[in-house]
Every structure is written in C-alpha cells, then in structure tokens.
N, C-alpha and C positions, 0 to 999 in steps of 0.2 A: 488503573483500577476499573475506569468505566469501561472499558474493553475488555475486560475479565470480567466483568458481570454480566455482561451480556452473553460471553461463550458461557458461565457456567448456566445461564438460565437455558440456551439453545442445548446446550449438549449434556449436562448432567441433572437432569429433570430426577433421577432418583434421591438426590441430593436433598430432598426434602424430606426423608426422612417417612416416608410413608412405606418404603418398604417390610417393616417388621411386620408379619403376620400374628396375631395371638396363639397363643400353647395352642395344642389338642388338650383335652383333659386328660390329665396323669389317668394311669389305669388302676383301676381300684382294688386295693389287696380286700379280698374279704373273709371273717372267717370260715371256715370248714366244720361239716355236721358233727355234732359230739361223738359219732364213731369212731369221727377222726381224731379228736383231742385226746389228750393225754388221760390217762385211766386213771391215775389219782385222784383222790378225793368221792365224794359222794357219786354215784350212778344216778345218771340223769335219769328224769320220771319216763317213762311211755309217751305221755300224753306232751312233756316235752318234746322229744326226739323225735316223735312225727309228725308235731305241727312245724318245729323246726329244721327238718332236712323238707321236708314239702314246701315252706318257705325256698328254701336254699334250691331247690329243683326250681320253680317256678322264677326263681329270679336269673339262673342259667339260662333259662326258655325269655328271657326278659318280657314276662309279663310279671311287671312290676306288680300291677294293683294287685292281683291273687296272692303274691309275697308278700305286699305290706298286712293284707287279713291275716295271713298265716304266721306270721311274727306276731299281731296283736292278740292270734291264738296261745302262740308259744307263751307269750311274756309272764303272765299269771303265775308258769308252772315252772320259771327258771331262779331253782335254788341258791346256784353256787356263784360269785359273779364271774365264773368263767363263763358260766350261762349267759347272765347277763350283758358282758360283754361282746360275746358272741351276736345276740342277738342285735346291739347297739351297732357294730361294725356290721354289720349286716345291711341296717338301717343305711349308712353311710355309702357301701355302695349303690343304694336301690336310690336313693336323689342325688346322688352324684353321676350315676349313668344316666339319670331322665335331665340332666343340667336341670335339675330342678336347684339352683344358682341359692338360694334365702334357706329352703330344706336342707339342700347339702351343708350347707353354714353349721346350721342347729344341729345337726347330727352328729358332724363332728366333735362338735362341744362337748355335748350330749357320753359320746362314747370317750372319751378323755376322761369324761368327769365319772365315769366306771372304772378306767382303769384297766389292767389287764393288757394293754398294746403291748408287742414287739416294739424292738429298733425299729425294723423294718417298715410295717404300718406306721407308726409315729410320723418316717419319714416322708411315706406318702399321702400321710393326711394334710401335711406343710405343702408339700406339692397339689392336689387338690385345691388346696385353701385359694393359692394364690388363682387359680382360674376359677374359683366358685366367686372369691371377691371379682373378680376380673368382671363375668359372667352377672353381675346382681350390681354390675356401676360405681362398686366403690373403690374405687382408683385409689385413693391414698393408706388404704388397707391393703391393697392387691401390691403394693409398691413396696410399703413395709413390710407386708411376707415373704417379697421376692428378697428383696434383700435382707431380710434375715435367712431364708433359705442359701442362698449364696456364701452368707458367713457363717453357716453350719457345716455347710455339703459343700464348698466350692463351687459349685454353680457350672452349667455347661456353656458352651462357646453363644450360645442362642438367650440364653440367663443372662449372661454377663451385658449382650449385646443390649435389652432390654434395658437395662439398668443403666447401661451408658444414654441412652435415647432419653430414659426419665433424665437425666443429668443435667442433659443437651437443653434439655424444655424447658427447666429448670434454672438455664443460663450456669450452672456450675461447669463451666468450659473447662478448666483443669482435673474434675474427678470424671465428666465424660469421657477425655480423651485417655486417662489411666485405665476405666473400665474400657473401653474400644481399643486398648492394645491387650488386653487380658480377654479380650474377646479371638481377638486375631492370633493370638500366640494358643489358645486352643484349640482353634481351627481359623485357618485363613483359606478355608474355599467359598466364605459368603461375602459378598460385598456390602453387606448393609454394615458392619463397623468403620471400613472405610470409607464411607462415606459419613458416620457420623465424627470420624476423625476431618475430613473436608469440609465440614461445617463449621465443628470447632475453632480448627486453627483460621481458618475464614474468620470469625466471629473477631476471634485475638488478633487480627490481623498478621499472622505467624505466618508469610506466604512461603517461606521457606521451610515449612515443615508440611505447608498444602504441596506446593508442588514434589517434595519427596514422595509423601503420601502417596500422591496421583500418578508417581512413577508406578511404585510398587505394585498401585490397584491396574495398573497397564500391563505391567510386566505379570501378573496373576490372574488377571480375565481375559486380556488381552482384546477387549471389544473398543468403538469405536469412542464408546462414553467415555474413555478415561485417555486414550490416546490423543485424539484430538484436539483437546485444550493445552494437554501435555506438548503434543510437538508446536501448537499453532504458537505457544507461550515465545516460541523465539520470534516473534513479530513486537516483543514488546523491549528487544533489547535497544539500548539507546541508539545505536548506528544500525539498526536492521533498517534494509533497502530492498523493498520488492521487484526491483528490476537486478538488484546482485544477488538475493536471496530467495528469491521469490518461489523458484523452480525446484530450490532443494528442499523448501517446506512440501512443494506437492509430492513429491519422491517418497519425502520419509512418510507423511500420509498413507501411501499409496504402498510401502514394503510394510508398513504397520495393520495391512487390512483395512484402512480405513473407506466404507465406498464412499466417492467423490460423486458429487452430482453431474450431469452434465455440463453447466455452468462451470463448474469449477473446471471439469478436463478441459471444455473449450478454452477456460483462460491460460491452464495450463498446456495448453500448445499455442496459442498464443506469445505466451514467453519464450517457449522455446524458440520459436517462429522469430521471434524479435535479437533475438542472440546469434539468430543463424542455424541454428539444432535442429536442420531440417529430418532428420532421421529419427527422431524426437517427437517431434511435432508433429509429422507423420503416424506415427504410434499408437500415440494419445488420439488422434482426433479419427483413424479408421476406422472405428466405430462406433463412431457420430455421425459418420456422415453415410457406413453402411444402413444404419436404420435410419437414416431420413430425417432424424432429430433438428440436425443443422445441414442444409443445402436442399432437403425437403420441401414441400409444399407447406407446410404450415410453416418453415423459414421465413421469415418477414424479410431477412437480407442473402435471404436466398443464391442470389446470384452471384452478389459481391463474395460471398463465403466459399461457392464453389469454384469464384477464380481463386481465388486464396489458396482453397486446399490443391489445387491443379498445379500452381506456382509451388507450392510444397513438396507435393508429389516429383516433381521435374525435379528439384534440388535434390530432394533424397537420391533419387537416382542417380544423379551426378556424384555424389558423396561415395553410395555404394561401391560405380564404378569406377572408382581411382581418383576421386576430387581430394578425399582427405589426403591421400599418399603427395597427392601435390602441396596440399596446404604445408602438411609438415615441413617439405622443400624452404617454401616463407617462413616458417617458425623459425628455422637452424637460422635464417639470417636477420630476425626481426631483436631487438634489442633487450628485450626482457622476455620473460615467461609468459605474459599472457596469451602468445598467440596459440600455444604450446597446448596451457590449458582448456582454451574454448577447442580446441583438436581433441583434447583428454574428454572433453565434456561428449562430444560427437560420438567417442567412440562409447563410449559409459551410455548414450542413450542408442546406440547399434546392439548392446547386448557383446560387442568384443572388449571383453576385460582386461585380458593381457596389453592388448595395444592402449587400452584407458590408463590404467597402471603405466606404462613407459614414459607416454606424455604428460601425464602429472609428473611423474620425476625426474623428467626435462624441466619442464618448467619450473621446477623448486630450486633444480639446482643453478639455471640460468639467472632465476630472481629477479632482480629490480622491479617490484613491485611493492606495493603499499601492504603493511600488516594486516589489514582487513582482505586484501584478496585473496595474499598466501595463506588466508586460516581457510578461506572457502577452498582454495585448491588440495589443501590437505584432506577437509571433512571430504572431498569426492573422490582423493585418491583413497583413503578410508573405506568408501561405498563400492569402490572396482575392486580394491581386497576381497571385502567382503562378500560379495558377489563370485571372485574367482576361490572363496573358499580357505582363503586368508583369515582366517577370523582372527587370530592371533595379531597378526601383523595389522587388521584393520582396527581392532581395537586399541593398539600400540598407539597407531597414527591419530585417533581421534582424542586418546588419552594427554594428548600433548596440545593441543589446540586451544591457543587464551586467544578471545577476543569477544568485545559486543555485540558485533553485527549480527550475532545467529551463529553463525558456525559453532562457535563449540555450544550452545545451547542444542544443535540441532545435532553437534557430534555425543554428545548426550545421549540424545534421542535414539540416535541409531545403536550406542553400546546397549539400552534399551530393549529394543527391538531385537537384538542379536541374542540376548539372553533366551 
C-alpha cells in the first residue's frame, strides 16, 4: 500500500478531485413583449407596452441599467399579472445575466411568488438557482438545489458528477460511487467521475474495484495517468522479480504510450543488456546516446557507458548476422525451454514475429521449467501475436496465464492495451 500511494500521488495528481469546473450560468428564458403574448384578456396600456418592450430592447443590447429604469417605468402600468409576471421574469434575466449572484436570488422568488411561469422557465429558474447559490457562497443551498434538480430533471452526466464530488467530501463513499457510475453511464468521455470512483474505493479500501476502475479509465483516455500505475501494479505481485519481469513492465509501458524518461530507457536497456537482448538493448538506448543524453559530455560515466553501448552494438550485430540461427542450434540440444525462450525474447525485441512466435512454442513445448517462467513465456508469446496481428490468438494466450509473478497481471494489461 505504501508503494501504491506514492504512484497514485506521482501519477494521478487529478485524483484529487479538483477537476470539476463550476456550471456556466444556465441561460435565461425571459419573457417576450406583450405583442408577443397571447391576445386574451385585457390590452395592455400604451404606456405599458413601451416602457416594456424598451425595457425588453435594452436588455437584448445588455445594457442592463436603462432595462431596470424602464421596468420600474413599466411596472405602475401593468394590469393583468400576465403583465406582472412578464415584467418579474424580466427582472430575473437582467441579474442573472449581470451574476449579480443575491439580486438573481430575490428575483427569482420574487417572480414565483406572481406566478404565471411555464414548465419550461420553472425549469430554468432551478437551474439558475443552483449557480446564483453557487455564485453568492452558499454551498449548502447550491447542493440542495442540485440535487433536487437531478431528482426532478434527471440531471446531466456533469450534474450527476457534482453530486458524486459533494458525496466524496462528505465521506458518504457508497452514494459517491452510485452517482459517479450514473455519471459515467451518461457519458463516459470525462474523466473526473472516474476519478472520484478511484478515490472512493481508495477510501474503502476496495483495491479491486480501483484497479477495475483504473483499467477502464485506461482503456477510455488512454493517457499515461491511468496506464501507468495500472501496468506498474504488477510490481506488487508477491513473486514479481525485476530481473524476470522487469523488461516486460517496460514493454507494456511503452506499447501503452506511456513516455518513459531517460532514466527509465536506460534502465531498461540495461536489463536487456543483462539477459543478453542485445538487439533490445540496442533499441532502447539509440537514442540516448544519439543526443548525447548518456555517453555525452554532461555524462558523468561517460566513457564507461560508451564502451557499454560499443560492446552492445557488436552483439547486436552478431545476432543480426546469424548469431541467433546458431543459438537455436544450442536450444534443440539444451534440456528445457529456456534457452528457446531468451532466442524467442531476442527475436520479439528484432521486430521478427514470426520467428518470436516459433521459439516461444518451442520452448513450451520442450518445458521443464518452473511455473513462473512458463507464464512469462506465454505473456511474450502473447506480445509476438500480437504484434504479428494475432490479436485473437494473443488474447487466447494471455487469457490462460495464472501466476504471481506479474505475468498474467501484466497479460492483463496488454488484453488492455489491445482493446
């Protein structure tokens, strides 16, 4: 757990929940000049109708102050309370377009308490409310309107997310994580519910429903934030070995888009390097040491690193030119599958598939190996499928992989990534 808190502090800094931005303010229905209202009932005065549509012009031009004159012209002369109401929703959009946040409050009241709204206005005066409370600091009004808005109107994917956030804050971890799926089932193209679902089950300690979560939010953004803890997590399996496993964390990293730092390529040719993977190793470190990063002047081991990469270089070549074709020579007479495999691994880091694929299934079916290697030989015979376009077959083969060590966490990963 202490190694999970520290990737999710390095790697999912969104995580904290500051993502949600506040509404825009709803846009304001208002009513329309009594030419436009229904003809029933009394005819408006003159002296109505043209302090009121001059109101209604001047608030289109948004110059609000000449509107609010020309309403406190009108008001006197408005008989019927269709008038009144008129002018009252009027009032509502002229301080709710200035977020004049206390005024739009009172307004709304104000024109309720005349009567005369639509559905419609009704609905948007709820809407309103909730960013005029917002807007004027009173949060536990702004919460209560959201969420009775939501249990009137069903609420949008952005509503919903809101209300799981208040939840979160709230420590009610069970009704967050209900609204953060009812957020995501509305639309799952924003990342702020899954992430207040990663908090959650974080909180509950529910690690198996974070790292589902953290699939999902990987396999839907597909950025490094959500990948990376996702695949590194097979570093926490009880037998993961970063001298057996080490190499096919950086892999799935690295097919996942993840960018690795320098540090990290260097280590990761390093391993290769250490296994023998010269062609591998090779790879990974080309363009380190083309820009000078590592064997450079600012190199502190400068020299020792470019005989390293020289001695790398030479192997590779030797690989290229017929080294492997001989290795396998050794394999057919070596007594288990491993030799088979580290050949399978060589050609898997050449970019030759088909020859990666044969020696992995040499070596599985030669065997005598320990359960932990054979699961790592399969996730790579898995990775040369899938590479030569296998997808079927490669997901077949990862689909079958039980073990601790990482592998099938990491064959996981890559049915993952394959999606």
């Amino acid at each position: 757990m202490r190694t999970f808190g520290q990737t999710l502090r390095n790697c999912l800094p969104a995580v904290g929940l500051g993502l949600i931005s506040a509404f825009g303010v709803a846009s304001v229905m208002v009513a329309t000049a009594p030419s436009a209202m229904a003809q029933s009932g009394p005819k408006s005065s003159k002296e109505f109708a043209e302090a009121f549509n001059a109101a209604n012009a001047a608030y289109g031009a948004r110059n609000y102050a000449q509107a609010l004159q020309k309403l406190d012209a009108a008001a006197p002369h408005a008989k019927t309370n269709q008038e009144k109401s008129a002018i009252e929703q009027l009032r509502v959009g002229i301080y709710c377009g200035q977020n004049n946040h206390t005024q739009c409050i009172a307004a709304i009241e104000k024109a309720r308490s005349v009567g005369g709204l639509s559905g419609a206005v009704s609905k948007n005066y709820d809407q309103l409310l909730y960013s005029a409370y917002k807007g004027a600091g009173q949060t536990a009004k702004a919460n209560a309107q959201l969420k009775a808005n939501v249990a009137k109107y069903g609420g949008t994917a952005d509503e919903l997310a809101v209300l799981a956030k208040n939840e979160m804050d709230a420590k009610n971890y069970g009704e967050a994580i209900k609204l953060a799926k009812q957020s995501i089932a509305k639309s799952g193209s924003k990342p702020v519910p899954y992430n207040i679902l990663l908090n959650a089950y974080t909180a509950q300690n529910n690690m198996a429903e974070f790292y589902n979560t953290l699939e999902k939010a990987a396999i839907a953004f597909k950025t490094a934030t959500y990948w990376k803890p996702f695949i590194e997590h097979a570093k926490a399996e009880p037998n993961y070995r970063s001298g057996s496993a080490g190499l096919d964390v950086f892999r799935a990293l690295d097919a996942a888009g993840v960018k690795l730092s320098d540090a990290e390529k260097f280590e990761w040719g390093k391993q290769a390097q250490g296994q023998g993977l010269s062609i591998e190793a090779e790879k990974v470190w080309a363009p380190l040491f083309k820009s000078g990063v590592y064997g450079g002047a600012a190199d502190k081991s400068k020299d020792a690193n470019l005989r390293t990469y020289g001695l790398i270089q030479a192997e590779a070549k030797k690989d290229r030119e017929g080294g492997l074709k001989a290795d396998e020579t050794v394999a057919a007479a070596a007594p288990s599958g491993q030799q088979y495999a580290l050949i399978g691994e060589a050609y898997l880091g050449s970019g030759e598939w088909a020859k990666a694929i044969d020696m992995f299934q040499k070596s599985l079916a030669k065997g005598q190996m320990d359960a932990g290697q054979t699961a790592l030989v399969n996730l790579r015979l898995g990775i040369a499928q899938f590479r030569a376009n296998k997808k079927s077959d490669a997901v077949k083969t990862w689909t079958a992989i039980k073990a601790d060590n990482g592998a099938a966490w990491l064959a996981r990963s890559w049915i993952a990534i394959s999606k």
